[in-house]
C-alpha positions in Angstrom: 45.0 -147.4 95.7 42.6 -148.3 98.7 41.6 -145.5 100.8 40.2 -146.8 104.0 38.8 -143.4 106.3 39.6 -144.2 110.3 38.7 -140.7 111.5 35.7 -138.1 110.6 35.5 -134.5 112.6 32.3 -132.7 112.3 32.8 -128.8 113.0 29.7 -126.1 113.0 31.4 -122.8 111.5 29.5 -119.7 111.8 30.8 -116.8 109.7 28.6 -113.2 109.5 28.0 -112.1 106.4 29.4 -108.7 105.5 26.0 -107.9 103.6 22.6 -109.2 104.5 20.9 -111.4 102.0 17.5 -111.8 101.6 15.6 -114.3 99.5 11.6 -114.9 98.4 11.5 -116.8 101.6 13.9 -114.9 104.2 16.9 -113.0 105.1 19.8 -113.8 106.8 23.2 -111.7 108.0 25.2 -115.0 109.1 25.7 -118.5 107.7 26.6 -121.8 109.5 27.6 -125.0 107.7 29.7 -128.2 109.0 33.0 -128.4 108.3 34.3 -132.3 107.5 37.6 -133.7 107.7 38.2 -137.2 107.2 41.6 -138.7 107.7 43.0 -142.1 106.1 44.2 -144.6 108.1 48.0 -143.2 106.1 47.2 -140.4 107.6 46.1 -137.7 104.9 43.7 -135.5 105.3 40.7 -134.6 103.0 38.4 -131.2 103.3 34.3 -130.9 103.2 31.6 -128.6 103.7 27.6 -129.0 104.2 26.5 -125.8 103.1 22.7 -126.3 104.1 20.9 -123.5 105.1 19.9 -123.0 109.2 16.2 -122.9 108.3 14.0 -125.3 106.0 13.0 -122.8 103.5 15.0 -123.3 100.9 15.4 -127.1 101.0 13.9 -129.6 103.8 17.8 -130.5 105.4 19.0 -128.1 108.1 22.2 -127.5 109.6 20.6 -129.2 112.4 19.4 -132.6 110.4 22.7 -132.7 108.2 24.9 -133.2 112.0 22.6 -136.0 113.5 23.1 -137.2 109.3 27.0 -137.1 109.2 27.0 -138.0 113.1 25.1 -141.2 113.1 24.6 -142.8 110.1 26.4 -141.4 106.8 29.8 -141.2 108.8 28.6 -144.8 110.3 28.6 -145.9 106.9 32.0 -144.9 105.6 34.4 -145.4 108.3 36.7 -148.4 108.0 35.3 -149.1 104.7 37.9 -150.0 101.6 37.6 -147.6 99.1 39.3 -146.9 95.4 37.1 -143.7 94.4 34.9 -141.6 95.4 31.9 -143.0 93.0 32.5 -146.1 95.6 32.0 -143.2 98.6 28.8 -142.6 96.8 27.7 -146.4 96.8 28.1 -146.6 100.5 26.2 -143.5 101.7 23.4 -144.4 99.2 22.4 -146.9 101.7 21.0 -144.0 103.5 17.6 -142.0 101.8 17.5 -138.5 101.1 19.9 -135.8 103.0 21.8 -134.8 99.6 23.5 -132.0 101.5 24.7 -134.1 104.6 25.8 -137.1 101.8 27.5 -133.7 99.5 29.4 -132.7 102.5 31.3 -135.9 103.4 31.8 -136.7 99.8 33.2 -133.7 98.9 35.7 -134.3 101.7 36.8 -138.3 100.4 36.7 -136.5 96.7 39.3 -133.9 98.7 41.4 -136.8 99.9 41.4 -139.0 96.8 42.7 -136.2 95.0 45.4 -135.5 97.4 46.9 -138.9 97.7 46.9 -139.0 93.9 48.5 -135.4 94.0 46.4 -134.0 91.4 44.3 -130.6 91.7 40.7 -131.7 92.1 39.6 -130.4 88.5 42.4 -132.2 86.8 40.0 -135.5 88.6 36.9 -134.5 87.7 37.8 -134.0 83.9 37.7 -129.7 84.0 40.3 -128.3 82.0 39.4 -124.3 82.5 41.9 -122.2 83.9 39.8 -119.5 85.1 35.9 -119.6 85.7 33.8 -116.4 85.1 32.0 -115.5 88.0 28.9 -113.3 88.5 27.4 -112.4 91.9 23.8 -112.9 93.3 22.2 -109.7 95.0 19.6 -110.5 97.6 16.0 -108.5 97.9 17.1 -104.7 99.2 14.5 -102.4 100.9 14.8 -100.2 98.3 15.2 -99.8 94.7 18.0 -97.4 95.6 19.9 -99.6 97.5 19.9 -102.2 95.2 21.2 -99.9 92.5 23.7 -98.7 94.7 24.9 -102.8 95.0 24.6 -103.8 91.6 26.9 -100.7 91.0 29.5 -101.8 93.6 29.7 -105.6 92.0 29.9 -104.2 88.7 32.9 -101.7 89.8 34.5 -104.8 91.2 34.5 -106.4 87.5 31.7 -109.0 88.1 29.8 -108.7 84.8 26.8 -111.1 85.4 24.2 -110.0 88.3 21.6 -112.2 89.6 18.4 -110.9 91.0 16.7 -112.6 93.6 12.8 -111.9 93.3 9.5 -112.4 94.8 5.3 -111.0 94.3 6.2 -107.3 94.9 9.6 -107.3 93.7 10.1 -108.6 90.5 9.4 -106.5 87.3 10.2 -103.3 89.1 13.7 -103.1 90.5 14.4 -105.5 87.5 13.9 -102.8 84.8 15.7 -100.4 87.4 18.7 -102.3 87.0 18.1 -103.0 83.6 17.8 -98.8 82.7 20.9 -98.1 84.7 23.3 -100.8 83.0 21.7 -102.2 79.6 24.7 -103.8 78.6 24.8 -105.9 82.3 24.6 -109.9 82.0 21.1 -110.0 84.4 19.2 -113.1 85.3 16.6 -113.5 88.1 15.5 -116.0 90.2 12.5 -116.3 92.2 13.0 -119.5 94.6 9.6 -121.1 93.7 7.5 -118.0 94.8 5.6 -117.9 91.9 2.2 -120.4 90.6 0.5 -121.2 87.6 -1.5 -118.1 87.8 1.6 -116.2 87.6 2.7 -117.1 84.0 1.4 -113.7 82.3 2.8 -111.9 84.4 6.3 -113.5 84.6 6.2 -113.1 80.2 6.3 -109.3 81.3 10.4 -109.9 82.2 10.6 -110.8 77.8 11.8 -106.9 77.3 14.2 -107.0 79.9 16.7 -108.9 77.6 17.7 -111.4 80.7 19.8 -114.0 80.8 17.1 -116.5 82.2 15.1 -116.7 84.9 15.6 -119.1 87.1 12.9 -121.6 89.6 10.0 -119.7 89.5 7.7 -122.8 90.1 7.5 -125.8 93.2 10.4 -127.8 92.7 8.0 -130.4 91.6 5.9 -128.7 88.9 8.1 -129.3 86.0 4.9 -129.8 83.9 4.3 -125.8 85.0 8.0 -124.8 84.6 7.4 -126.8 80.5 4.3 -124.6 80.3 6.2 -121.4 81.2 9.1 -122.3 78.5 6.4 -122.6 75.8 5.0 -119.5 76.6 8.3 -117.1 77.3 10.9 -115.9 75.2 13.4 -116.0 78.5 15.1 -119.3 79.2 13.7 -120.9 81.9 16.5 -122.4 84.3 16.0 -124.9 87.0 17.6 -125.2 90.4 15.4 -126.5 93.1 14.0 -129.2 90.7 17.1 -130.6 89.5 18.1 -133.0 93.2 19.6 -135.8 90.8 20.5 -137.0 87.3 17.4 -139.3 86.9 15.3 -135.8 87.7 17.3 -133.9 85.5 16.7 -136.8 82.7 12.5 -136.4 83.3 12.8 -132.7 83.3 14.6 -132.5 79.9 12.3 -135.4 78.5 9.1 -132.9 79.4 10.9 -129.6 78.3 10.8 -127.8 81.0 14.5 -126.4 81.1 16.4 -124.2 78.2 19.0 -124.4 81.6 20.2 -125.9 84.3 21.7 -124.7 87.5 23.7 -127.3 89.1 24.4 -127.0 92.6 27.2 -129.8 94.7 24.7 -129.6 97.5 21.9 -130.1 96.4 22.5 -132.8 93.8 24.5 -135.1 96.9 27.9 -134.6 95.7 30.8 -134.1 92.8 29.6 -137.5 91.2 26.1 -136.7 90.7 27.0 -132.9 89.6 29.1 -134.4 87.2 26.6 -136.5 85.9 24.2 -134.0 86.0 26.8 -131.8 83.6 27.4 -135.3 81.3 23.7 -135.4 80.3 23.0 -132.1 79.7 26.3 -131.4 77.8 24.6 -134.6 75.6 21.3 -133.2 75.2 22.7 -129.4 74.5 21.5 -127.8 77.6 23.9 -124.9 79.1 24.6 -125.3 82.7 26.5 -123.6 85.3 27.3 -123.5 88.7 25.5 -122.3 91.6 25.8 -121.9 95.3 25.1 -121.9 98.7 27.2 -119.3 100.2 29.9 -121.9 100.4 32.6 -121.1 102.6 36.3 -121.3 101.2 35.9 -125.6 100.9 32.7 -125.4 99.0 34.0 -122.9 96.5 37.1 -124.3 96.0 35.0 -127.5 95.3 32.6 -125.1 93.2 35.7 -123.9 91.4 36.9 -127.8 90.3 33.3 -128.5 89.0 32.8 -125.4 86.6 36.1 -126.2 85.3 34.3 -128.9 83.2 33.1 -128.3 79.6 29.8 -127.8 79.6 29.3 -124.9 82.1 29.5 -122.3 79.4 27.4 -119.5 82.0 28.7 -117.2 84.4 28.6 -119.4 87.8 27.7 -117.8 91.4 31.1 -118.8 92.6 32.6 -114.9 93.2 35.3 -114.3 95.1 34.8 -115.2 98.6 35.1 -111.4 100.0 31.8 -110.6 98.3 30.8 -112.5 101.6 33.0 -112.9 104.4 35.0 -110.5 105.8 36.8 -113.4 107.0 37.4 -117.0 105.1 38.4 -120.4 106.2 40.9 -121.2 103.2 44.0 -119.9 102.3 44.4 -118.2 100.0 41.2 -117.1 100.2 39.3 -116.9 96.9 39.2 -114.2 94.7 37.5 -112.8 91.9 40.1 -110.4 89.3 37.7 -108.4 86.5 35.3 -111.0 87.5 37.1 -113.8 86.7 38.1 -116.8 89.6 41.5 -118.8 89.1 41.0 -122.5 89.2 43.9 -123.7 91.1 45.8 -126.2 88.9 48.9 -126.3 91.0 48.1 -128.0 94.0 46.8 -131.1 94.7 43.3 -131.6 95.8 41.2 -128.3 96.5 44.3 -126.2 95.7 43.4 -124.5 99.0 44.8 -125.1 102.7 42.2 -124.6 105.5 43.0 -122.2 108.1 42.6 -124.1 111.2 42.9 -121.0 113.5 39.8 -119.5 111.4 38.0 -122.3 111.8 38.7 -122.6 115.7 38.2 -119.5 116.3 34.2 -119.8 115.0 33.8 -123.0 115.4 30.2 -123.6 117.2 30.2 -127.6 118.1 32.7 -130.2 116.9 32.7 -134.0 117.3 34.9 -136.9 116.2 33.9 -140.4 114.7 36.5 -142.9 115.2 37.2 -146.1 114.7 37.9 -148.5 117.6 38.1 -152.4 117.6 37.3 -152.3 113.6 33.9 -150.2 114.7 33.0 -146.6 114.8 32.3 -144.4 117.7 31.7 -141.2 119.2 33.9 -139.2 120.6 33.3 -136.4 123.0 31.3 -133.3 122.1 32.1 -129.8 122.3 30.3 -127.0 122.4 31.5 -123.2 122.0 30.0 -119.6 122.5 29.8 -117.3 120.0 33.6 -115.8 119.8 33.6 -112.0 118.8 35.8 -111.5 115.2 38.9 -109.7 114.4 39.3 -107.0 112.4 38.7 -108.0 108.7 42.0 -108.8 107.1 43.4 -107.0 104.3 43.5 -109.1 100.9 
C-alpha cells in the first residue's frame, strides 16, 4: 500500500517532572519534546515524539534545532511523497545530514501510521515477539547519600529490580557501594555520561567489587579506542550509549572491542530502522543490548516498548512505567510498570496507545502545521502558548 503524508503538526509539550534528575552534566525538574502527527492523504493518523533534551549537553540537537529541523526541511522532505514503508521514510530524510533526534521523531510517527493502516501492533512490524519487557529505572545524582538510598528504596518497593546510577568525579564509588551495602542482591549498573578521561581508568577498575551490571559511557563519545582500553583492563562490562549514533558506528566499535554492551537508544540512533539494525548486528556478533531512554513521554515509550520486544534485548531496558516521571502522561492508558515488568501492547494496532489530545493541549508550548497546497508544502500559522498551571495528578 502507498502512504502519501499531506499534513505534519509540530507541538512543543512541556511536562514537570515529579522528581528532579540530575546528570554528570546537569539537572533538570521539567522536560519538553515535539510532539508529531502526520496524517495520510486517507486520512489516518500516525504518532511521534523528539525527545531531545532543552540544552546541548547531552547531545548537540536541542529542542530548539530539532523544530526549525522538522519545520523546514525534514517535514519539507516527506510531505506529498509516495511511500510503501518506513525504511523508504528513512531514504527521504537521509537527504538531510545529522539531526538523528529531529529525523527519530518524524519517523517514529510514519512507523506509527504504517502500522495502523496495516492494523498490526507496532512490535508485531518490527519483528518483537515479547509480551512483557522488564524494566529497571535510572536514578539521577541526589545531594546526599541518604537521599539516594531513600530512592533506590522507593523503586525497589515499587518492583523495579534493575537500578541505574548516574555518576560523575565526586560521585561515583561512594554512593555506589552505599547502594550496593543496602541491597546486594539489586541488579545495579552505572553510567557516567562521558565525564570520565583516560586518566580515569584505575580508578573506574575500583567499581570490579561492586558486582555491577556494567558501566555504561564513561569516555567522549568518540574515544572508542579509550572505551577498548577500559574493556581490557576491567572485569565490568563496558556498555556504550553516546558512541553508538548509527549501525556503521556500532560495526567500528565492535571491530575495535570496545563494547561487552550496547545501549540502543530510538533517538539517538535516527529512528526504529536504524535501532533495529543496530539490534540485527549485535544479536550476530553476540553482544547483549537493551533499551534506553530519553524521558520519553507516553509516544516514545510506547515506541521504546515495540523495539525491546525484539530478540536480542536480553537486559533490563529504562523504559519504566511512565509514573516514575510524570504525574501526568500524554497516552492513554498510560504506561505502567507491574513487579517491574511493562506490558507490550499486542492488541491494538500501531503504538497500542491513544494520545490524549486534552493532555497535550493543555501543555502544549508552540504548535505549527505543514501542509500541502498545489502539490507543495507550506506553513501554516504559528502558535504560541504560556505556561498553563497542572491539574491535580490523576489517580492510576
Amino acid at each position: 500500500m502507498t502512504i502519501v503524508v499531506t499534513d505534519i503538526t509540530l507541538s512543543i509539550v512541556r511536562l514537570d517532572l515529579v522528581h528532579e534528575f540530575e546528570t554528570s552534566s546537569h539537572r533538570k525538574s521539567a522536560l519538553e519534546h515535539i510532539v508529531i502527527a502526520v496524517r495520510s492523504s486517507d486520512g489516518a493518523i500516525g504518532w511521534g515524539e523528539c525527545a531531545s533534551p532543552s540544552d546541548p549537553y547531552y547531545a548537540g540537537e536541542t529542542t530548539e534545532t530539532c523544530w526549525l529541523m522538522l519545520r523546514d526541511y525534514l517535514g519539507r522532505h516527506l510531505l506529498g511523497q509516495p511511500w510503501e514503508h518506513p525504511d523508504h521514510v528513512a531514504a527521504l530524510l537521509a537527504r538531510v545530514a545529522g539531526n538523528n533526534f529531529a529525523r527519530a521523531g518524524l519517523e517514529m510517527a510514519c512507523w506509527d501510521l504504517f502500522a495502523r493502516v496495516q492494523g498490526q501492533p507496532l512490535a508485531q512490524v518490527l519483528g518483537g515477539s515479547a509480551p512483557t519487557i522488564e524494566a529497571g529505572v535510572s536514578l539521577g545524582i541526589e545531594h546526599t547519600i541518604d537521599d539516594l538510598l531513600q530512592q533506590v528504596a522507593h523503586h525497589v518497593a515499587d518492583g523495579y529490580r534493575r537500578v541505574k546510577l548516574k555518576i560523575r568525579h565526586g560521585w561515583d564509588l561512594e554512593p555506589t557501594r552505599a547502594v550496593r551495602t543496602a541491597f546486594p542482591d539489586l541488579a545495579l549498573q552505572v553510567d557516567a555520561n562521558t565525564a570520565y578521561g583516560r586518566e580515569d581508568i584505575d580508578h573506574l577498575r575500583g567499581f570490579d567489587d561492586l558486582g555491577l551490571l556494567m558501566i555504561e559511557q564513561p569516555f567522549d563519545e568518540d574515544d572508542l579506542l579509550t572505551h577498548a582500553e577500559l574493556r581490557r583492563r576491567i572485569a565490568t562490562p563496558v556498555c556504550l550509549d553516546e558512541s553508538i549514533t548509527s549501525p556503521a558506528v556500532l560495526r567500528t566499535a565492535l571491530q575495535l572491542g570496545a563494547a561487552s554492551i550496547v545501549n540502543i537508544k530510538v533517538s539517538r540512533l535516527g529512528g526504529l530502522g536504524a535501532a533495529r539494525e543496530v539490534h540485527d548486528d549485535c544479536r550476530a556478533a553476540g553482544i547483549p543490548v537493551w533499551c534506553g531512554g530519553m524521558h520519553e513521554f507516553g509516544i516514545g515509550r510506547a515506541a521504546n516498548l515495540a523495539i525491546a520486544s525484539l530478540p536480542g534485548f536480553v537486559l533490563p531496558s529504562d523504559v519504566s512505567g511512565s509514573d516514575k516521571y510524570y504525574a501526568l502522561d500524554i497516552v492513554a492508558p498510560p504506561i505502567r510498570a507491574v513487579d517491574g515488568l511493562v506490558a507490550v501492547p499486542w492488541n491494538s494496532p500501531g503504538i497500542g496507545h491513544e494520545v490524549d489530545m486534552a493532555i497535550v493541549e493543555l501543555f502544549t508550548r508552540r504548535t505549527e502545521r505543514l501542509v500541502l497546497a498545489d502539490g507543495a508544502p507550506v506553513r501554516g500559522r504559528t502558535a504560541r502558548r504560556p505556561p498553563r498551571t497542572p491539574p491535580e495528578r490523576r489517580k492510576p
